[in-house]
Structures are given as C-alpha cells and as structure tokens.
VOVEXMI-43627 format. One record per residue (C-alpha): residue in one letter; x negated, y, z; residue number from 0. Coordinates in Angstrom, 1 decimal. Layout:
<pts>
+------+--------+--------+--------+-----+
: rest :   east :  north :     up :  nr :
+------+--------+--------+--------+-----+
:    A :      X :      Y :      Z : NUM :
...
+------+--------+--------+--------+-----+
</pts>
This chain:
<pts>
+------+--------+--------+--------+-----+
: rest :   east :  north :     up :  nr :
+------+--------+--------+--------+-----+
:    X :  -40.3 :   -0.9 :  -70.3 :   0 :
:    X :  -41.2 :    2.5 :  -71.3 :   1 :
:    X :  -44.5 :    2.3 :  -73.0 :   2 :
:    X :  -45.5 :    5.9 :  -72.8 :   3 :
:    X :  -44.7 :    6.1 :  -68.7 :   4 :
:    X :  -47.3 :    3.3 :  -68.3 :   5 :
:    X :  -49.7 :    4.4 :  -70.7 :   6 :
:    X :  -49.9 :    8.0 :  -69.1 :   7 :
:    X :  -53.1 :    9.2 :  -67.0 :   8 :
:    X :  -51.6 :    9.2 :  -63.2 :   9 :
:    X :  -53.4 :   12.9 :  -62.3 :  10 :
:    X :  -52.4 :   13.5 :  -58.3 :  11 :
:    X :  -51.2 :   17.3 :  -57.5 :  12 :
:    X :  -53.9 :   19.1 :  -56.0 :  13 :
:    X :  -52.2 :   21.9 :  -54.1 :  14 :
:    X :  -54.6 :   23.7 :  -51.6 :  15 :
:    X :  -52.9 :   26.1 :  -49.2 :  16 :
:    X :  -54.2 :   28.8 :  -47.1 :  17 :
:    X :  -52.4 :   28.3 :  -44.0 :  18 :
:    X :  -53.4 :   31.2 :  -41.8 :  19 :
:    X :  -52.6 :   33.9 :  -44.6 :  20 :
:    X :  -48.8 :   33.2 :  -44.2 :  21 :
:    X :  -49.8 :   33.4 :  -40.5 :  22 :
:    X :  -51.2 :   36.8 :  -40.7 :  23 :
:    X :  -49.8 :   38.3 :  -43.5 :  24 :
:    X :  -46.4 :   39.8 :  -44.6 :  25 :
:    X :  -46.1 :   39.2 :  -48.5 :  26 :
:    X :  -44.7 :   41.8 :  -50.8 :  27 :
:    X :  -45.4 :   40.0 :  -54.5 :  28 :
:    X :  -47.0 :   37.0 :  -55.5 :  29 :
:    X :  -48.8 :   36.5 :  -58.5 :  30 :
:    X :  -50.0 :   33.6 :  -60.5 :  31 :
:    X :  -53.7 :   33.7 :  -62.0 :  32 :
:    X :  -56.2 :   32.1 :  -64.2 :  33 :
:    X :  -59.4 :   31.6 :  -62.3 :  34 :
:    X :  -62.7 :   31.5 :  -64.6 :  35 :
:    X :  -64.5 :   28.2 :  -63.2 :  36 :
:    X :  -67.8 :   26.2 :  -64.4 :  37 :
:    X :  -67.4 :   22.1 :  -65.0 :  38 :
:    X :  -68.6 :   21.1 :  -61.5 :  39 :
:    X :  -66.2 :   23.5 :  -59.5 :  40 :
:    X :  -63.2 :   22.1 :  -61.6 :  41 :
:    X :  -64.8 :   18.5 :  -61.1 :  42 :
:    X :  -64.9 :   19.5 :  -57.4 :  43 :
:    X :  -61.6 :   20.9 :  -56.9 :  44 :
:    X :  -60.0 :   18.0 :  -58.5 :  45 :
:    X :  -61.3 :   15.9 :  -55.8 :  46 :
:    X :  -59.8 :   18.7 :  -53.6 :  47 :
:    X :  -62.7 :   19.8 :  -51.8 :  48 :
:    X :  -62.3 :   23.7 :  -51.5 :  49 :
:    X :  -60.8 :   25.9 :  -48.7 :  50 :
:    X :  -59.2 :   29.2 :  -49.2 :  51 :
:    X :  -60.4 :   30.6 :  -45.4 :  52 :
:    X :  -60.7 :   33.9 :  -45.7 :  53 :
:    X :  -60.5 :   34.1 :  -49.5 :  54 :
:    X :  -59.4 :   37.3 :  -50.8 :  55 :
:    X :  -59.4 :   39.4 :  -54.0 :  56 :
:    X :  -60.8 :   42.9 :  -54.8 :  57 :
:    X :  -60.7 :   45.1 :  -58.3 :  58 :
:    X :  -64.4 :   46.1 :  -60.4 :  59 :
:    X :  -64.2 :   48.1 :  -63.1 :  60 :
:    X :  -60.3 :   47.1 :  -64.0 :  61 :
:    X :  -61.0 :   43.4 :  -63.5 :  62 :
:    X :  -59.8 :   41.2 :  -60.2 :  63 :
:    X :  -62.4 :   38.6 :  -58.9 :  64 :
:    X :  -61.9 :   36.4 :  -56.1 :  65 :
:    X :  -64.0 :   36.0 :  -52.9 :  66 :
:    X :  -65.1 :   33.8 :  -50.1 :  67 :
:    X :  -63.1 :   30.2 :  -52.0 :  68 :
:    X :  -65.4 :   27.7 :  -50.9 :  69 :
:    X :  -65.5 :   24.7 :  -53.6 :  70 :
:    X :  -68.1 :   22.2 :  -52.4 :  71 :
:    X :  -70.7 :   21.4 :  -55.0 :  72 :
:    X :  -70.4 :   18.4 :  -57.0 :  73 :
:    X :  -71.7 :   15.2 :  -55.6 :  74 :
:    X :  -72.9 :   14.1 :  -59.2 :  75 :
:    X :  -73.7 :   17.6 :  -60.4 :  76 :
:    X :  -77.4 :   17.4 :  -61.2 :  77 :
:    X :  -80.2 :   21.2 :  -60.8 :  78 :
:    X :  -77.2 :   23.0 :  -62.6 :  79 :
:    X :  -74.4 :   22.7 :  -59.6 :  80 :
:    X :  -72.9 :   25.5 :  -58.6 :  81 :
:    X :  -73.1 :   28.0 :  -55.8 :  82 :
:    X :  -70.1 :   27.0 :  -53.4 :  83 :
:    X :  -69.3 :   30.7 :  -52.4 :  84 :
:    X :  -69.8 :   33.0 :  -55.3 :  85 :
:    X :  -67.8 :   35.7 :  -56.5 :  86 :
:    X :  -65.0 :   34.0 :  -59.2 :  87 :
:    X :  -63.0 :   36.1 :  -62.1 :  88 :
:    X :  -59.4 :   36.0 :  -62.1 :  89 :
:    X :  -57.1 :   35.9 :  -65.4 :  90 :
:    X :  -53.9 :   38.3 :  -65.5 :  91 :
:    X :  -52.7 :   40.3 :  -67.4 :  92 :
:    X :  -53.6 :   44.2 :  -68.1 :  93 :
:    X :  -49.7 :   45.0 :  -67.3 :  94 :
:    X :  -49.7 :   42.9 :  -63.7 :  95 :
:    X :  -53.2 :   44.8 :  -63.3 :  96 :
:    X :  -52.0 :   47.8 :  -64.0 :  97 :
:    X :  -48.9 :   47.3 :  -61.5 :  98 :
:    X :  -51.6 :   45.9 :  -58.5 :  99 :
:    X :  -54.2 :   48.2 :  -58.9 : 100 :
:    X :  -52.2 :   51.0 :  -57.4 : 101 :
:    X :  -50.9 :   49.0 :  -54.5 : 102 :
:    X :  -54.7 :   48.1 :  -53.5 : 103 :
:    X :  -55.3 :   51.4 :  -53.1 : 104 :
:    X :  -52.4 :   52.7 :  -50.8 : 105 :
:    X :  -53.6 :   52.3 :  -47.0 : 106 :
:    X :  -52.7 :   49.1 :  -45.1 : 107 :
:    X :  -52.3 :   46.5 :  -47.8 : 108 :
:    X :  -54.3 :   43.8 :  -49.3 : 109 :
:    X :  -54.0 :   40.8 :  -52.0 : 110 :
:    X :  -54.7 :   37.7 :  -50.4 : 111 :
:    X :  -55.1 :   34.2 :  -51.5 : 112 :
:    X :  -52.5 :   32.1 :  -50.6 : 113 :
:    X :  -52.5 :   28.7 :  -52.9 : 114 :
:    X :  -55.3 :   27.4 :  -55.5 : 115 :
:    X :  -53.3 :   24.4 :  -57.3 : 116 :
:    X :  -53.8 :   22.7 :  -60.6 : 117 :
:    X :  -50.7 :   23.0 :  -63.0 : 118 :
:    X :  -49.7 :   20.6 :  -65.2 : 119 :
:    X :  -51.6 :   21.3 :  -68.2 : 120 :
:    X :  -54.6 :   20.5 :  -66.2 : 121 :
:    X :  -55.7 :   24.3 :  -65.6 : 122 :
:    X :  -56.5 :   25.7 :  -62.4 : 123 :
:    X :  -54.6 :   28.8 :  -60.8 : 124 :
:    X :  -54.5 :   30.7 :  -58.0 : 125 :
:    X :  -51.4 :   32.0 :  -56.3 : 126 :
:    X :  -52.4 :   36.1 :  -55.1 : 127 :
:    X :  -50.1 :   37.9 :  -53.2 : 128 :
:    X :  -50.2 :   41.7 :  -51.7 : 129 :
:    X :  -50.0 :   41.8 :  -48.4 : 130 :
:    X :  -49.6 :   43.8 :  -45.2 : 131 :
:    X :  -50.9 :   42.7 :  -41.9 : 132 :
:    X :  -48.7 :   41.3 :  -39.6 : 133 :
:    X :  -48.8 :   42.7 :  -35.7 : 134 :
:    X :  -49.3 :   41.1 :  -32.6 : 135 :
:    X :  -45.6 :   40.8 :  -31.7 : 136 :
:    X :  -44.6 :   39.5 :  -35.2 : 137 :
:    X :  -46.2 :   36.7 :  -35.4 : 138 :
:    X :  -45.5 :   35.7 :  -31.7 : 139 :
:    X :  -41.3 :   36.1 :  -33.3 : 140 :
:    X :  -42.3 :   34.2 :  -35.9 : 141 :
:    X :  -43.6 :   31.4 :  -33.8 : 142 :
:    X :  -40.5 :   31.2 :  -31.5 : 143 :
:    X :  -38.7 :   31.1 :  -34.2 : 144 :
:    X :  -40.7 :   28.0 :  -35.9 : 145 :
:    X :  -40.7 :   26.6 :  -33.1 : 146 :
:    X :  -37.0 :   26.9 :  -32.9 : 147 :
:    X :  -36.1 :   25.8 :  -36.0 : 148 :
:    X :  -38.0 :   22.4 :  -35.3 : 149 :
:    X :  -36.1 :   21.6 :  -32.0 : 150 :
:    X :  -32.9 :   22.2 :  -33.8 : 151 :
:    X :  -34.3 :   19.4 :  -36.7 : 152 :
:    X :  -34.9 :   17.1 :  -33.9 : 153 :
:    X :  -31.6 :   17.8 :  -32.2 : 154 :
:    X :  -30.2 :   16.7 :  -35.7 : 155 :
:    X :  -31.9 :   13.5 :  -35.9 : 156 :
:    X :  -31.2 :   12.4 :  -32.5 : 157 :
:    X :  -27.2 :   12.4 :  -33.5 : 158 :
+------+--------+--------+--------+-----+
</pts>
C-alpha cells in the first residue's frame, strides 16, 4: 500500500463554468488569470458557492479587474466578510495585457468570463476570453446542431 496516496489531503476540483457565455459568445482567445481574493471568498469558493452570470472584465489604468462574480459570503466569516459583488483584480502578465488591451478597444468585442476553477497548487484562476457576440441565427445553428449531435449519441447506444 502506497503510504503517500493515503496520507494525501483529498481536495475535490472546483470548476465553475459560465454556461450562457459559450451560449452567446464566439471566442477568439482564452486566457488564464490570477484573481486577487480575501480569506473568506477563497474559503467560499472552495465550498463552490460563486456564479459567473454576467461576469465580465474591463481595463483601469493598465490593469484588468473583474466584475459582477458573485461569491457568497462566508457562513463562518465574522464583521470582516466580504462584499459578494465587488470589483476583483486580475493577475496577467504586462505582455498578454499589452496584446488584449488593443482588442478591447476595436468595436464589437468583449472579454468575458467563461471558468473560475482552482488549479492544483490550490490557487484560484479565472479562464478570460475575448469575445464577439453571437447573432440571433447562430445560436439557433448552434442549437440544431447540439441537438443533433445528441440524437446521433443515443442512436449509438441503442445498437
């Protein structure tokens, strides 16, 4: 018996997605950030109580921050829990900054929030990606084509 398998903190993945961005959005580039948190929002998130629903990013003064993540406060958090909705910082580097900055800018694109996860040194991150808005028409396609997809799987499993 491996003594180091049994003696090693079982941590479950906490992967939160945000469903309707992939829904809505075309993604050009993903990114993977930092995200600057206080000790009951990662206590919080580790219980996986936060929703990305409308979460999105914007750029001050060359830095990214993130806004609308809801991570619901701490049930043992005492007077200092935090706010659930407040602005949060984002961690990348000047170089991907430098790249998205420009993007923001040009008309009809936007960097969205598409997965807040823990990795597995125990630090949380945020999966950003720029993105253009779908239309109408496209996501109906991409619907019938779900939907497609699916009855083929069953079709498969009946055999």
């Amino acid at each position: 018996m491996d003594l180091h398998c049994t003696m090693k903190k079982e941590r479950k993945d906490i992967c939160i997605q945000n469903k309707r961005a992939s829904h809505d959005y075309e993604f050009i580039q993903k990114y993977i950030a930092g995200i600057v948190l206080t000790g009951t929002e990662i206590k919080s998130l580790r219980e996986g109580r936060a929703s990305l629903v409308d979460a999105f990013c914007f750029m001050v003064n060359g830095s990214m921050w993130a806004k609308n993540i809801h991570i619901a406060e701490y049930e043992y958090g005492s007077y200092n829990n935090h706010s659930p909705k407040r602005d949060r910082k984002l961690l990348l580097n000047r170089l991907e900054l430098n790249k998205i900055e420009p993007k923001i800018k040009e008309k009809g694109l936007a960097i969205v929030i598409t997965k807040f996860f823990i990795n597995d040194r125990g630090l949380a991150k945020l999966e950003i990606a720029i993105a253009r808005g779908k239309k109408q028409y496209d996501k109906r396609e991409d619907l019938k084509t779900k939907d497609a997809n699916r009855e083929m799987d069953r079709a498969k499993k009946n055999f």
